[in-house]
C-alpha positions, 0 to 999 in steps of 0.5 A, spaced: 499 502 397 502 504 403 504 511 399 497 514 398 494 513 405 491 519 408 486 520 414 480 522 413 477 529 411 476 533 417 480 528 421 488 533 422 487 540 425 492 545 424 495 547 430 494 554 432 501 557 432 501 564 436 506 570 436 506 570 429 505 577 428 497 581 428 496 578 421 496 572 424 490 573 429 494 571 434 499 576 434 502 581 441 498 578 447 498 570 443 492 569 446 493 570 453 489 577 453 492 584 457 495 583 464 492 579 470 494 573 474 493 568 468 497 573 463 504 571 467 508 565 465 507 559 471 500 563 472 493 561 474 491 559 481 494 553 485 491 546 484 488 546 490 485 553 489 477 553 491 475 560 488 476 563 496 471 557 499 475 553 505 480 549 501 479 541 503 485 541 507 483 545 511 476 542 511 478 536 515 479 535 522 487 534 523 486 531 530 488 524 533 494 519 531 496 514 527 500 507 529 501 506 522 509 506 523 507 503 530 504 496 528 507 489 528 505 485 523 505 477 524 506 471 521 501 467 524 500 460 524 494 455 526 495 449 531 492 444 526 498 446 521 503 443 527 501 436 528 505 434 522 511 434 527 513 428 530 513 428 538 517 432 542 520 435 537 521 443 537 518 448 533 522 455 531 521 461 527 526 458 522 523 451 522 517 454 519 520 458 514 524 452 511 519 446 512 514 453 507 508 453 513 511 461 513 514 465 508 515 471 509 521 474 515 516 477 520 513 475 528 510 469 528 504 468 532 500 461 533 493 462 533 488 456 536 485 454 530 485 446 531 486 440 535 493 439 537 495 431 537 503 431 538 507 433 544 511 439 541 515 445 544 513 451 540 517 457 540 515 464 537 514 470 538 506 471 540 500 466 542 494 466 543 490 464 549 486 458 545 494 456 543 497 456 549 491 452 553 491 446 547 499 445 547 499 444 554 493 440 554 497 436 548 503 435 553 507 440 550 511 446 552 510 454 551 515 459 550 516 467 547 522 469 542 524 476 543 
C-alpha cells in the first residue's frame, strides 16, 4: 500500500525558515548576527583565504618554463612491423595509416625495434639512429617528411 508509507520517526527535519518575525526565533538578522564581513550578501573571505598565512599560490615558486605547448608528439613505428612489406616497396605516413599500423594524424617516427628482412624505401618524419643504420644494412633507403 503505496498510499501509507511514511519515513521513519526522525528521518524528516523541518527546515529552518528565517526572517519570519521575532516569534520565530529567527526573525530581524536571520541568523547572520549584527554587522561584520560574514553579515553582508556575497560575504565571507575568498576561497583561497588562509586566515593571513602565505596563501599557496603565493608559496610555490613561480619560475621556469613549460614546452608543454612546445612538444611533438609522434607516432612511432617498430622496424619489426615493417617486414610485412614486399621488397622494394615504399613506405609513407599515409601507407601506414591505411594498412592500421598507425591510427592517429601525427609525426610518425621509426624506431629500431627489430630486424629488417626486406629492402624498403622508408619516408617519415623522425627516425633513430638504430633505424636508420638497420634500413641501410637492409638495402633500403632513408628519407625525412617535413
Amino acid at each position: 500500500m503505496l498510499d501509507k508509507l511514511r519515513p521513519p520517526e526522525g528521518a524528516v527535519k523541518k527546515s529552518k525558515r528565517v526572517g519570519r518575525g521575532r516569534g520565530s526565533g529567527h526573525g530581524k538578522t536571520s541568523t547572520y548576527g549584527h554587522k561584520g564581513q560574514r553579515s553582508r550578501s556575497g560575504g565571507g573571505p575568498p576561497l583561497r583565504f588562509e586566515g593571513g598565512q602565505t596563501p599557496l599560490l603565493r608559496r610555490l615558486p613561480k619560475r621556469g618554463f613549460s614546452r608543454e605547448g612546445l612538444k611533438v608528439e609522434y607516432e612511432w613505428v617498430n622496424l619489426k612491423l615493417l617486414n610485412s612489406f614486399k621488397d622494394g616497396d615504399e613506405i609513407t605516413p599515409e601507407i601506414l595509416r591505411e594498412k592500421g599500423i598507425i591510427k592517429r594524424n601525427a609525426p610518425v617516427k621509426i624506431l629500431g625495434d627489430g630486424d629488417l628482412k626486406v629492402k624498403l624505401k622508408v619516408k617519415a618524419h623522425a627516425f633513430s639512429k638504430s633505424a636508420v643504420e638497420k634500413i641501410k644494412k637492409a638495402g633500403g633507403e632513408v628519407e625525412y617528411v617535413r
